[in-house]
mmCIF file as Biopython writes it, N, C-alpha, C and O atoms, coordinates in Angstrom:
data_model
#
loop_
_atom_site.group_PDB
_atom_site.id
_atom_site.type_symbol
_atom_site.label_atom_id
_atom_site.label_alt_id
_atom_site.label_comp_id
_atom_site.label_asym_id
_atom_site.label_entity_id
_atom_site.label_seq_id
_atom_site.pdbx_PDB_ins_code
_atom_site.Cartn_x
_atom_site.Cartn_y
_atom_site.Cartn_z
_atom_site.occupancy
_atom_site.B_iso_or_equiv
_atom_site.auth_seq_id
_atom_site.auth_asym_id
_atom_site.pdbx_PDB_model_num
ATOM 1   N N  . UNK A ? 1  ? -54.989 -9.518 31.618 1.0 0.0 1  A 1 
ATOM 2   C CA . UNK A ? 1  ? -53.711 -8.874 31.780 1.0 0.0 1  A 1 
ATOM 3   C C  . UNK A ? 1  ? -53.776 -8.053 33.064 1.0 0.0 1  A 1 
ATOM 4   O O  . UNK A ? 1  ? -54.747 -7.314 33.225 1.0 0.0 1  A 1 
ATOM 5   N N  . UNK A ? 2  ? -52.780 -8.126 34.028 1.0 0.0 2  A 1 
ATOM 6   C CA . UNK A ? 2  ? -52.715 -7.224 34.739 1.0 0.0 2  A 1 
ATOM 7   C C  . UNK A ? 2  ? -52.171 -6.162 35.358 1.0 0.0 2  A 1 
ATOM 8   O O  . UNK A ? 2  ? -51.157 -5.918 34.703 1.0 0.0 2  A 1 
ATOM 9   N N  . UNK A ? 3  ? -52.257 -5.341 36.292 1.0 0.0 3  A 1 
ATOM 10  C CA . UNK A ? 3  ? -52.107 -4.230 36.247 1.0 0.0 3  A 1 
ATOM 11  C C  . UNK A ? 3  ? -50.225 -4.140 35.686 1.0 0.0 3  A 1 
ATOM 12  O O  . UNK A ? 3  ? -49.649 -5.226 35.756 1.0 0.0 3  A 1 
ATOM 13  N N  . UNK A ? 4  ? -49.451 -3.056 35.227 1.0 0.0 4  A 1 
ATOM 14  C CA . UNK A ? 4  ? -48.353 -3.344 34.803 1.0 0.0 4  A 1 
ATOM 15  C C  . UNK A ? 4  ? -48.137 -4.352 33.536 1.0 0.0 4  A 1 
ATOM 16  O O  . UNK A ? 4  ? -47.477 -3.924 32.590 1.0 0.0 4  A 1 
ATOM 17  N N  . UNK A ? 5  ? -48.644 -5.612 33.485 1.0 0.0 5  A 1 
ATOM 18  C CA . UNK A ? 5  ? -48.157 -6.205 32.237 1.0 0.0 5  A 1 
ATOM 19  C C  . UNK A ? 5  ? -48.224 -5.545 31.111 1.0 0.0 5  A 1 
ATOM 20  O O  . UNK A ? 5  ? -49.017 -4.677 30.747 1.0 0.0 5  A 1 
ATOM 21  N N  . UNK A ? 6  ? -47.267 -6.058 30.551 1.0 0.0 6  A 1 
ATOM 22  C CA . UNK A ? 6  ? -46.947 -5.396 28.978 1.0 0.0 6  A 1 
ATOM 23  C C  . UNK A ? 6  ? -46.172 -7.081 28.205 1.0 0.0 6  A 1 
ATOM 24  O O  . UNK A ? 6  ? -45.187 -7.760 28.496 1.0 0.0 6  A 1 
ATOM 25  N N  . UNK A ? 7  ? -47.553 -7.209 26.859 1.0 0.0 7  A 1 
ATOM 26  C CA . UNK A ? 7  ? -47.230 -8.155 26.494 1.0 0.0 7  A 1 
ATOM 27  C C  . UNK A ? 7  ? -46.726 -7.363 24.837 1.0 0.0 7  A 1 
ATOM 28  O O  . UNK A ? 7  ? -46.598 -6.146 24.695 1.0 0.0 7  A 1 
ATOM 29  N N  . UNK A ? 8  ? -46.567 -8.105 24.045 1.0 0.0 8  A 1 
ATOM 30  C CA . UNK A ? 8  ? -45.438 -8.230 22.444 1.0 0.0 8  A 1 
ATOM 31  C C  . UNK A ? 8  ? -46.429 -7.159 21.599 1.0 0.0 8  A 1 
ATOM 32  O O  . UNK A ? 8  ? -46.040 -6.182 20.958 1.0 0.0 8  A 1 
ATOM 33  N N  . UNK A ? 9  ? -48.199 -7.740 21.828 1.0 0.0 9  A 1 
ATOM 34  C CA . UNK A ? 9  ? -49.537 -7.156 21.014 1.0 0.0 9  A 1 
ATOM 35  C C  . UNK A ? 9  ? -49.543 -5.235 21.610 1.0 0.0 9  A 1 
ATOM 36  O O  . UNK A ? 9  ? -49.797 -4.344 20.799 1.0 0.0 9  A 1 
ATOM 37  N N  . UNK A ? 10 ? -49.223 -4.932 23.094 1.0 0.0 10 A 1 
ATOM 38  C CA . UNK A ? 10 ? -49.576 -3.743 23.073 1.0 0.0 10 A 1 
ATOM 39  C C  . UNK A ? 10 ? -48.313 -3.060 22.966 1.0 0.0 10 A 1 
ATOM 40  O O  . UNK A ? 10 ? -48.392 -1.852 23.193 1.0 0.0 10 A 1 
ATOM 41  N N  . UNK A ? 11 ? -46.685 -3.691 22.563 1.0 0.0 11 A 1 
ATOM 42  C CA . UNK A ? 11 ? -45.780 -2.793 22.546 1.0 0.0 11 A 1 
ATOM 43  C C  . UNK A ? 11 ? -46.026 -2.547 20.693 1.0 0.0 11 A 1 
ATOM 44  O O  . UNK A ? 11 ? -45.555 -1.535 20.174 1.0 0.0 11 A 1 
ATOM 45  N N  . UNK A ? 12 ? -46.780 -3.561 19.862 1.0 0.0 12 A 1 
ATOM 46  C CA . UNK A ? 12 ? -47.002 -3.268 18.542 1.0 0.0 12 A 1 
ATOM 47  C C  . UNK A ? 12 ? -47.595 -2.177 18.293 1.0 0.0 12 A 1 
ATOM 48  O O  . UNK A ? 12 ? -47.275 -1.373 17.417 1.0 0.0 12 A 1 
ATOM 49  N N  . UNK A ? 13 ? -48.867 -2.053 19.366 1.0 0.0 13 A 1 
ATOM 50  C CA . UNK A ? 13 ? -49.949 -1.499 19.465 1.0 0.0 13 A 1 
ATOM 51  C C  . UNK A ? 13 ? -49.517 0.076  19.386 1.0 0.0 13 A 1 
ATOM 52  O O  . UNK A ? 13 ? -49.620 0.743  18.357 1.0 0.0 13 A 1 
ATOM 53  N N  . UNK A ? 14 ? -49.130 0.455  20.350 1.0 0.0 14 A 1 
ATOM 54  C CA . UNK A ? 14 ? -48.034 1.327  20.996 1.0 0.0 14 A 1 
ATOM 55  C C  . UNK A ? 14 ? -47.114 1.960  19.738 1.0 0.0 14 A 1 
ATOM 56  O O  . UNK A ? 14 ? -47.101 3.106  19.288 1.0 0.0 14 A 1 
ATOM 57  N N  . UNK A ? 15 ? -46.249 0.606  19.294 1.0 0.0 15 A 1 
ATOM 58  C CA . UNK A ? 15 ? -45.185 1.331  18.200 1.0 0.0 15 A 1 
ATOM 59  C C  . UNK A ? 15 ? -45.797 2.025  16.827 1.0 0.0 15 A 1 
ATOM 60  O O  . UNK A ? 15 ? -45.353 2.864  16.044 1.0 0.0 15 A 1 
ATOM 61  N N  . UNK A ? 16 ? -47.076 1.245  16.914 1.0 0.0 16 A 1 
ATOM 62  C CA . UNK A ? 16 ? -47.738 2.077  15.933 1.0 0.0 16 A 1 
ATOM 63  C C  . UNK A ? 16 ? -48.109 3.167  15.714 1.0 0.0 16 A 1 
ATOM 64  O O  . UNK A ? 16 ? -47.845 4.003  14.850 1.0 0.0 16 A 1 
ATOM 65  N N  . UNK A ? 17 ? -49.022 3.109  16.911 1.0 0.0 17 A 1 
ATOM 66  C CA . UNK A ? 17 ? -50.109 4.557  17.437 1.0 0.0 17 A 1 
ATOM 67  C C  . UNK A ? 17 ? -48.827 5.438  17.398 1.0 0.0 17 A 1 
ATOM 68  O O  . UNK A ? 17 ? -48.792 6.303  16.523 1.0 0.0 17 A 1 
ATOM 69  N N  . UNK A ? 18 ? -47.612 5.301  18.373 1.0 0.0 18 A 1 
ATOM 70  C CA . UNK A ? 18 ? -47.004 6.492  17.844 1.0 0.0 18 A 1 
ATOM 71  C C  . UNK A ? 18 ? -46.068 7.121  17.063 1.0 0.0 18 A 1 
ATOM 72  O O  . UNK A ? 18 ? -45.376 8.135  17.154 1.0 0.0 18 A 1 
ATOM 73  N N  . UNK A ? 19 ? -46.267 6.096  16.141 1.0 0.0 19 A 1 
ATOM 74  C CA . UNK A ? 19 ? -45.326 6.231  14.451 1.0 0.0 19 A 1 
ATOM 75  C C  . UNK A ? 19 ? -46.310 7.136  13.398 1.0 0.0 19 A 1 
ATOM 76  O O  . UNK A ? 19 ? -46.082 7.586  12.275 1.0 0.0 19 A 1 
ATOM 77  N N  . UNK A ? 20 ? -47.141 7.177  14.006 1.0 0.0 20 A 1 
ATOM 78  C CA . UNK A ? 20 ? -48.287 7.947  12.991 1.0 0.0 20 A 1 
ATOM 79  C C  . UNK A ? 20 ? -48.239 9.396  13.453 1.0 0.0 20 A 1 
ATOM 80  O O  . UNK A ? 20 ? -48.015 9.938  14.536 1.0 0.0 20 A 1 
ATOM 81  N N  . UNK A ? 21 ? -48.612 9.933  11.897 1.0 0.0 21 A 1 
ATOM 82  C CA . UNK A ? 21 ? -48.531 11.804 12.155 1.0 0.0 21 A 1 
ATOM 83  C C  . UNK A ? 21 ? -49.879 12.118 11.966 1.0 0.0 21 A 1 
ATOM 84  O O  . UNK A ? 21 ? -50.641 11.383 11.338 1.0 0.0 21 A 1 
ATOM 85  N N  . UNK A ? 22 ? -50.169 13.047 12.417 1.0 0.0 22 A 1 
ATOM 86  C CA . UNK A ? 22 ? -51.331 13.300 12.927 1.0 0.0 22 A 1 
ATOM 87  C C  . UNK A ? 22 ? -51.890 14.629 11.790 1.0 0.0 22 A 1 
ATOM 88  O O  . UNK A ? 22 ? -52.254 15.797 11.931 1.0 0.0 22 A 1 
ATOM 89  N N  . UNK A ? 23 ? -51.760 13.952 10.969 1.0 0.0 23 A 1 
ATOM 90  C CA . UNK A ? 23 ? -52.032 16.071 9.857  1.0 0.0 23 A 1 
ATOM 91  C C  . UNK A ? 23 ? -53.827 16.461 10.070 1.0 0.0 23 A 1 
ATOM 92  O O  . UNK A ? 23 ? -54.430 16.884 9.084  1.0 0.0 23 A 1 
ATOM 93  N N  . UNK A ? 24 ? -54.425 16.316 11.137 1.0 0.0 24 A 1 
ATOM 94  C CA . UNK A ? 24 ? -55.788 17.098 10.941 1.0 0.0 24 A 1 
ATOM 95  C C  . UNK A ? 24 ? -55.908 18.201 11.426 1.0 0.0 24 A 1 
ATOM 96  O O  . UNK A ? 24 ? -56.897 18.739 11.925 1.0 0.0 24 A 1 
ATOM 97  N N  . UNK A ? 25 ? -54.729 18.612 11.261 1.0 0.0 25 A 1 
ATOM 98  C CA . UNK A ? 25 ? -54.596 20.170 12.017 1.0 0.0 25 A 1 
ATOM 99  C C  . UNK A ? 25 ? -55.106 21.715 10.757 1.0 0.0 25 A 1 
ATOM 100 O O  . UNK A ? 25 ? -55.309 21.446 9.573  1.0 0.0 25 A 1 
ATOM 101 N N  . UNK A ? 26 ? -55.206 22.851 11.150 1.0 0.0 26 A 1 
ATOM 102 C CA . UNK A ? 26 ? -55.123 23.866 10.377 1.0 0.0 26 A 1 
ATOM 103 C C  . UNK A ? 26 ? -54.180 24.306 9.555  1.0 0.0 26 A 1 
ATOM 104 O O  . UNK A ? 26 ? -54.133 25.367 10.178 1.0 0.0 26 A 1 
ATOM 105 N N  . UNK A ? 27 ? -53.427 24.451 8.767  1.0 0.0 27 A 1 
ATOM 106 C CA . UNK A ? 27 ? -52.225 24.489 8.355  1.0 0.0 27 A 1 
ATOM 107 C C  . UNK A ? 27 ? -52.122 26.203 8.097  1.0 0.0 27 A 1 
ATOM 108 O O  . UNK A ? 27 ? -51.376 26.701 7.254  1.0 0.0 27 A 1 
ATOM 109 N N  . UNK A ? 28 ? -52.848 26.828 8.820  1.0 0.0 28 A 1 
ATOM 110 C CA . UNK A ? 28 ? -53.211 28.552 8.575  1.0 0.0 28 A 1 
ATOM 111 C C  . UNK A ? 28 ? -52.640 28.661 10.081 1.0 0.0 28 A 1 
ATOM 112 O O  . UNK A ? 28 ? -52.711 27.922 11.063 1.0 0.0 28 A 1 
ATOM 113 N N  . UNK A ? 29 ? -51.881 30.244 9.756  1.0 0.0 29 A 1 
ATOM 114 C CA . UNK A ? 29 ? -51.409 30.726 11.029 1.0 0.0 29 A 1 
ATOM 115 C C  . UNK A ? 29 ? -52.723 31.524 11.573 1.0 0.0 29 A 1 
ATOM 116 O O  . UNK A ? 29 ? -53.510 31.987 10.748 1.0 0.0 29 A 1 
ATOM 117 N N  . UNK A ? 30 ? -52.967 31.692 13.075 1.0 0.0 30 A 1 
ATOM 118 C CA . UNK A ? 30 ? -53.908 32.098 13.599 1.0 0.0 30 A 1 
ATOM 119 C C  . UNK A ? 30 ? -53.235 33.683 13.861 1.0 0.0 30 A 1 
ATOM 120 O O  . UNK A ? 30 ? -52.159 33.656 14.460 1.0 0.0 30 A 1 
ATOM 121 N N  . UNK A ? 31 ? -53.773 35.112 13.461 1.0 0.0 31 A 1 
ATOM 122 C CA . UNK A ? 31 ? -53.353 36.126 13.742 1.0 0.0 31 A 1 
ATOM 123 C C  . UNK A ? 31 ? -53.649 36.721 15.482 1.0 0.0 31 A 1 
ATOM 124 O O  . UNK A ? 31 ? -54.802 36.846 15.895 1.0 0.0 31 A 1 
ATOM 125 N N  . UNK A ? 32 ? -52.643 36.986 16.207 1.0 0.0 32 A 1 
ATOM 126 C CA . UNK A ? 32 ? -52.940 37.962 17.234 1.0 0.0 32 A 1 
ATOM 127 C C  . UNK A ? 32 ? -53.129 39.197 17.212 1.0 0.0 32 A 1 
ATOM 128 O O  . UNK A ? 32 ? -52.368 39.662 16.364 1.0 0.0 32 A 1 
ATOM 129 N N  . UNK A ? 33 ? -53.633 39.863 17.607 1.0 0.0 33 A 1 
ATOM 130 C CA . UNK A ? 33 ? -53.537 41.225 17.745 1.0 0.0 33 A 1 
ATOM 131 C C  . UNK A ? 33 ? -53.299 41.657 19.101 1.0 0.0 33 A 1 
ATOM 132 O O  . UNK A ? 33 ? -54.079 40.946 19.734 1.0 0.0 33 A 1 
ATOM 133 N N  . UNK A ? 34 ? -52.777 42.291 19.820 1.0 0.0 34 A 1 
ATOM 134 C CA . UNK A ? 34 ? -52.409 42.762 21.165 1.0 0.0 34 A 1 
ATOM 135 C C  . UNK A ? 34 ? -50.727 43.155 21.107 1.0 0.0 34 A 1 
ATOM 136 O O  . UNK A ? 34 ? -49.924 42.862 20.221 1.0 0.0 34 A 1 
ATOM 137 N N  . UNK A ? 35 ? -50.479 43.978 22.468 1.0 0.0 35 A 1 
ATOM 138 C CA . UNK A ? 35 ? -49.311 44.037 23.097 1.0 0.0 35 A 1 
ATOM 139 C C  . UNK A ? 35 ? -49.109 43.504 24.026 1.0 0.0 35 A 1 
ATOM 140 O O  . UNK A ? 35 ? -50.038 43.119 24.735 1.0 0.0 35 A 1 
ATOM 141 N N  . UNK A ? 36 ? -47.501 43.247 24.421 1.0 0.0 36 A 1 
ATOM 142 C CA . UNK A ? 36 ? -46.746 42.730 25.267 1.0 0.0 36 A 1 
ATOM 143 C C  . UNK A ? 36 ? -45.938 43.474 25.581 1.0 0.0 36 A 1 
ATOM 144 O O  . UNK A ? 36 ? -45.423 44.262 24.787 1.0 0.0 36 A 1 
ATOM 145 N N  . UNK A ? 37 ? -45.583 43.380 27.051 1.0 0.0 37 A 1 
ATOM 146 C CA . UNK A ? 37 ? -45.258 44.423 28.027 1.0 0.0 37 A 1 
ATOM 147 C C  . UNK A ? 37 ? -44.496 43.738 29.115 1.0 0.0 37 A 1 
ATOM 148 O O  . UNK A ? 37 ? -45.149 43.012 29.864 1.0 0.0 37 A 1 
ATOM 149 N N  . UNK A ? 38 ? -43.269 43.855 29.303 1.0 0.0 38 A 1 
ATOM 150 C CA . UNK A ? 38 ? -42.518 43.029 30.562 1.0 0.0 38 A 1 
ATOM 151 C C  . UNK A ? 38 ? -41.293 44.395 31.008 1.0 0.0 38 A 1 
ATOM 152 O O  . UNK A ? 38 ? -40.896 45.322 30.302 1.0 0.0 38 A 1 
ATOM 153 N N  . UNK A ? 39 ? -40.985 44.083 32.270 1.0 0.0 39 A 1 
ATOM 154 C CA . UNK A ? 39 ? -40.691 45.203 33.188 1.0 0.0 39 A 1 
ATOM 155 C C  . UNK A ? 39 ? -39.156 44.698 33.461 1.0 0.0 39 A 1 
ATOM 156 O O  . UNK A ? 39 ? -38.884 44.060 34.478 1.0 0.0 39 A 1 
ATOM 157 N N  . UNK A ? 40 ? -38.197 45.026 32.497 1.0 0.0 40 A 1 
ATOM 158 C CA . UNK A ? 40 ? -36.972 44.401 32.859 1.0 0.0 40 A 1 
ATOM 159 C C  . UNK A ? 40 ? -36.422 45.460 33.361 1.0 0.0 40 A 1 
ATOM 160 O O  . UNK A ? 40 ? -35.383 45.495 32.701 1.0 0.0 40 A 1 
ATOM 161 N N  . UNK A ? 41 ? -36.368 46.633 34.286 1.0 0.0 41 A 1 
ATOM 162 C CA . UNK A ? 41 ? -35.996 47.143 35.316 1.0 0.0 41 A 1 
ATOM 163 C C  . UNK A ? 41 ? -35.031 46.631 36.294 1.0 0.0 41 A 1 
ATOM 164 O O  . UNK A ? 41 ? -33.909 47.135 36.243 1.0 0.0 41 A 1 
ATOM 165 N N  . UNK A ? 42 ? -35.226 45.830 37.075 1.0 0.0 42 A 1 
ATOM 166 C CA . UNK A ? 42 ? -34.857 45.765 37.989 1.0 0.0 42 A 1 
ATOM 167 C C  . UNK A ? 42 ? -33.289 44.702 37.718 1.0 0.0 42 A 1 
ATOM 168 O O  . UNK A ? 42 ? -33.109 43.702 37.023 1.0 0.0 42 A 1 
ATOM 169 N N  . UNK A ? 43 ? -32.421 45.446 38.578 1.0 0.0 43 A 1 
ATOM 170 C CA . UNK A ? 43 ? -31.394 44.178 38.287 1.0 0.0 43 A 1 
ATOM 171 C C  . UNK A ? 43 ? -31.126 43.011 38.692 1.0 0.0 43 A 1 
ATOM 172 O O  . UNK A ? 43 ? -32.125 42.480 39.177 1.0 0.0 43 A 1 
ATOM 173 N N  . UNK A ? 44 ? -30.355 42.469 38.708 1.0 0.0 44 A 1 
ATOM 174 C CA . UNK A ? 44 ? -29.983 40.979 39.320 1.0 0.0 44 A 1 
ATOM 175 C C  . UNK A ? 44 ? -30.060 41.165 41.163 1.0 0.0 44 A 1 
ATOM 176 O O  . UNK A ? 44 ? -30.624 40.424 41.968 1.0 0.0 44 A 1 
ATOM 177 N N  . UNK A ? 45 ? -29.272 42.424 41.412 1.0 0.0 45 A 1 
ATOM 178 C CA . UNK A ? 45 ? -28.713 42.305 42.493 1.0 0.0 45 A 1 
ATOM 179 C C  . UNK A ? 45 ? -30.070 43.097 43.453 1.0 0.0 45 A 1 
ATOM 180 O O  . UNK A ? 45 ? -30.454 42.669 44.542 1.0 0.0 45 A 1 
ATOM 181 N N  . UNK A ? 46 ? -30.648 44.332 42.737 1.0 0.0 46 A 1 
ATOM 182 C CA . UNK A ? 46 ? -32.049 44.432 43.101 1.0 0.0 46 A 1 
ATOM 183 C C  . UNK A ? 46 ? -33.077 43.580 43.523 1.0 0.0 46 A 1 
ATOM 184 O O  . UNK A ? 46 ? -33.489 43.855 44.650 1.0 0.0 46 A 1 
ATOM 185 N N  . UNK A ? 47 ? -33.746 42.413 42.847 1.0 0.0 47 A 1 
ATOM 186 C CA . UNK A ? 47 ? -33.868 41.148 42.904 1.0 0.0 47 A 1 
ATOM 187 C C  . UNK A ? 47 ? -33.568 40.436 44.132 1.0 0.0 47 A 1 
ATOM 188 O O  . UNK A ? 47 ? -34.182 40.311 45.192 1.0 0.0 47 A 1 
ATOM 189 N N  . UNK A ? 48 ? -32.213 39.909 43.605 1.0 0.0 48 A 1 
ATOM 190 C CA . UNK A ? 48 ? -32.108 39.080 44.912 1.0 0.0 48 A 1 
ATOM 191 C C  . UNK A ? 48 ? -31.843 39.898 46.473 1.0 0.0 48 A 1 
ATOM 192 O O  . UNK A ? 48 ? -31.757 39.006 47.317 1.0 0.0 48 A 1 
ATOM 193 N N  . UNK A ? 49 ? -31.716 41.019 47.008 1.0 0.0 49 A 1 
ATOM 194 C CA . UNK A ? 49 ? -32.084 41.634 47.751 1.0 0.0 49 A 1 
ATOM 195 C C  . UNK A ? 49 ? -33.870 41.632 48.288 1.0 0.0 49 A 1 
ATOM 196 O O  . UNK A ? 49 ? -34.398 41.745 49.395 1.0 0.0 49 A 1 
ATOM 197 N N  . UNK A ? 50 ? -34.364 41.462 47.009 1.0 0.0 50 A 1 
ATOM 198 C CA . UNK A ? 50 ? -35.781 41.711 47.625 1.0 0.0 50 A 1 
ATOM 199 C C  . UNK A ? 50 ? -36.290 40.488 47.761 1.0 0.0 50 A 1 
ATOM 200 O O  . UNK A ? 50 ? -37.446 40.451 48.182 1.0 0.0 50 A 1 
ATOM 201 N N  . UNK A ? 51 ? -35.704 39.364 47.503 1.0 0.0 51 A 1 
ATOM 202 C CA . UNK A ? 51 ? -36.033 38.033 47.426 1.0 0.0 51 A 1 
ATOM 203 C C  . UNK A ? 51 ? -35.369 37.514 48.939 1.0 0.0 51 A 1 
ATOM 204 O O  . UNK A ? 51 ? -35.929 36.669 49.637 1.0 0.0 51 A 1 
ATOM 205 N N  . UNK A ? 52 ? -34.300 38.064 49.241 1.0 0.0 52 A 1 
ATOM 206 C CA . UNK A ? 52 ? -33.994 37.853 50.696 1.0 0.0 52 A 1 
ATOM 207 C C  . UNK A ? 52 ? -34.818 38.393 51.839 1.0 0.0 52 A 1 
ATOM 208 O O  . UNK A ? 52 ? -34.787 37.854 52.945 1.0 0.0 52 A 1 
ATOM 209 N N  . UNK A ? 53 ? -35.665 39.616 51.538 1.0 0.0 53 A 1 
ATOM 210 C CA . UNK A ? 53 ? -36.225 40.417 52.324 1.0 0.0 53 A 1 
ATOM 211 C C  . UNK A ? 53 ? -37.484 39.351 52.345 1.0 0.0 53 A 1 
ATOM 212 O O  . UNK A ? 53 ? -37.776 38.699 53.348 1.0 0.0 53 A 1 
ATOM 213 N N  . UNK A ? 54 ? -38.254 39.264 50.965 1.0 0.0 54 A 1 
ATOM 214 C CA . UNK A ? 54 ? -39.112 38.225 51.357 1.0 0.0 54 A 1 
ATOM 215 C C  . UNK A ? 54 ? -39.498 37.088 51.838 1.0 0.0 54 A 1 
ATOM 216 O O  . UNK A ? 54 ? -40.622 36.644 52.072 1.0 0.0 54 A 1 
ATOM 217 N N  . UNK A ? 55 ? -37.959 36.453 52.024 1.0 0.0 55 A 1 
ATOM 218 C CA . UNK A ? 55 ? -37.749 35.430 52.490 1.0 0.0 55 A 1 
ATOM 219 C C  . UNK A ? 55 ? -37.532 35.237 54.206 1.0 0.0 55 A 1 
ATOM 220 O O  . UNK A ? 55 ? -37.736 34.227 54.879 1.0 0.0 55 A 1 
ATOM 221 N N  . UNK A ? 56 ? -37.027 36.637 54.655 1.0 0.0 56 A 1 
ATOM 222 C CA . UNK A ? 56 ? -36.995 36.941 56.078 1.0 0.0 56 A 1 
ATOM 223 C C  . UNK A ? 56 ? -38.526 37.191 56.599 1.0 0.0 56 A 1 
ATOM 224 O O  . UNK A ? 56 ? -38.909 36.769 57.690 1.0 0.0 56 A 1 
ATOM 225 N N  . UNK A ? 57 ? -39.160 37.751 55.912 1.0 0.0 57 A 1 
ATOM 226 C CA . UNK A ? 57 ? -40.270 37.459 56.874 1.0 0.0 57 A 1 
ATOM 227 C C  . UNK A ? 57 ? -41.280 36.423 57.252 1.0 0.0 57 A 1 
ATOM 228 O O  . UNK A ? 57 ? -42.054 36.627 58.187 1.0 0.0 57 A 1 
#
């Protein structure tokens, strides 16, 4: 077979492999512990001002 071909056996092949579910997973939630921290300050128009400035130089 070459490069590109696609014959009838690997679109079976194919429809199979990805008709199947995959359950070997953990079914337990993994706990985080930490914080999250994001800086929504600045406005739109703040922003794109400083995005022009960076863009000028």
């Amino acid at each position: 077979m070459s490069m590109g071909a696609y014959d009838e056996d690997e679109h079976e092949r194919r429809e199979q492999q990805s008709s199947r579910v995959d359950a070997d997973f953990d079914d337990e939630r993994t706990i985080y512990h930490g914080e999250v921290e994001y800086d929504a300050g600045s406005s739109a128009e703040e922003l794109l001002d400083q995005f022009e400035e960076i863009k000028s130089n």
